[in-house]
C-alpha positions as CSV (number, residue, x, y, z in Angstrom):
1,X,-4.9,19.7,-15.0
2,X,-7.7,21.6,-13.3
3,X,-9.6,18.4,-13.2
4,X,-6.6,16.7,-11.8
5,X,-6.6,19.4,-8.6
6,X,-9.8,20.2,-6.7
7,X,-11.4,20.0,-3.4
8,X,-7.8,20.5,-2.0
9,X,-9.1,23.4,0.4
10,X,-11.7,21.7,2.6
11,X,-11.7,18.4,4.6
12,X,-11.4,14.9,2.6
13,X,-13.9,13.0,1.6
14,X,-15.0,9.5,2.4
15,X,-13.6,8.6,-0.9
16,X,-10.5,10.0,-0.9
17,X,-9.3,8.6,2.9
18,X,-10.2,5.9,1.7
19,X,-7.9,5.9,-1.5
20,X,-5.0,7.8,0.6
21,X,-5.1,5.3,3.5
22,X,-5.5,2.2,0.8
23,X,-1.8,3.9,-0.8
24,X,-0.4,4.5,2.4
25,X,-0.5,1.1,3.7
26,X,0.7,-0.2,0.4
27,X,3.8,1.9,1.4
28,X,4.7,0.8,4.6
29,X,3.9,-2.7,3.1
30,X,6.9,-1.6,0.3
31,X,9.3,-0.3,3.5
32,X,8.7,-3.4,5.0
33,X,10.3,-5.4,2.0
34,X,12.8,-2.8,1.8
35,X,13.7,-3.9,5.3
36,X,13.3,-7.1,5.4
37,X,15.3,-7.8,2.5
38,X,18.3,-6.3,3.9
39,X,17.7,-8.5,7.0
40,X,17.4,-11.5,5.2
41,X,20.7,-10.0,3.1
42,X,22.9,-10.4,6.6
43,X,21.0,-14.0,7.4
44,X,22.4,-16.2,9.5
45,X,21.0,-19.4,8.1
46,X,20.0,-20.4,5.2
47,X,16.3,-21.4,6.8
48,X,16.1,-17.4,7.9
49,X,16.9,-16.4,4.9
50,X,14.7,-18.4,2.9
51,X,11.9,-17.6,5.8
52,X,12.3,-13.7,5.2
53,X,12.6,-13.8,1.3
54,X,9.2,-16.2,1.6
55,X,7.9,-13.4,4.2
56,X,8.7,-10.6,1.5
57,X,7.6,-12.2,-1.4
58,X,3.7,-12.3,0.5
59,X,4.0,-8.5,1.2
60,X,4.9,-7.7,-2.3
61,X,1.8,-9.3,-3.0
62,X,-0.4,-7.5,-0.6
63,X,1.0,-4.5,-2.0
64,X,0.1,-5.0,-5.2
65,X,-3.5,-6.1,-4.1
66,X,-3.4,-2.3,-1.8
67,X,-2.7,-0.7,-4.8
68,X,-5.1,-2.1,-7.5
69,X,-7.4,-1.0,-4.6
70,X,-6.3,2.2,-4.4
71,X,-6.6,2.5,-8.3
72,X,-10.7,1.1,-8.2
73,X,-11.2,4.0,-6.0
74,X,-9.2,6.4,-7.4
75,X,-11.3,5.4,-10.9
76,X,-14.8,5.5,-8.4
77,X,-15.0,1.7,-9.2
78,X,-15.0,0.9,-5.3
79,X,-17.1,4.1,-3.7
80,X,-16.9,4.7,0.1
81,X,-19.9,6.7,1.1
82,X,-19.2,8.1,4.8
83,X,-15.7,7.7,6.6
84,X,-16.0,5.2,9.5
């Protein structure tokens, strides 16, 4: 567990801004669907809700690209040297 917690007491590092902003956007990505689906749940047409499913169906997809991002960072297989 003590590996697990460190370096919580000082500023971030490149590396892990990078892995927290990669997660956060991968959850406003998964609010988005949230939303979007409940939108397309009180469609008025059957063209909006197939346009809204389609558009939710591409974001779940960019999540899941985010996170196995997030998860090459977290393992230091993608390393960010300096923030930007």
């Amino acid at each position: 567990m003590d590996t697990l917690i460190r370096d919580l007491d000082g500023p971030r590092t490149a590396q892990q801004e990078l892995f927290y902003d990669l997660e956060d956007a991968a959850a406003m990505i998964g609010w988005s669907v949230v939303e979007l689906t409940a939108m397309a749940a009180r469609g008025k047409t059957p063209d909006e809700v197939a346009t809204l499913m389609k558009v939710c169906a591409l974001l779940n997809a960019q999540q899941a690209k985010l996170g196995a991002y997030a998860e090459e960072v977290k393992e230091q297989r993608i390393i960010r040297r300096e923030a930007v």
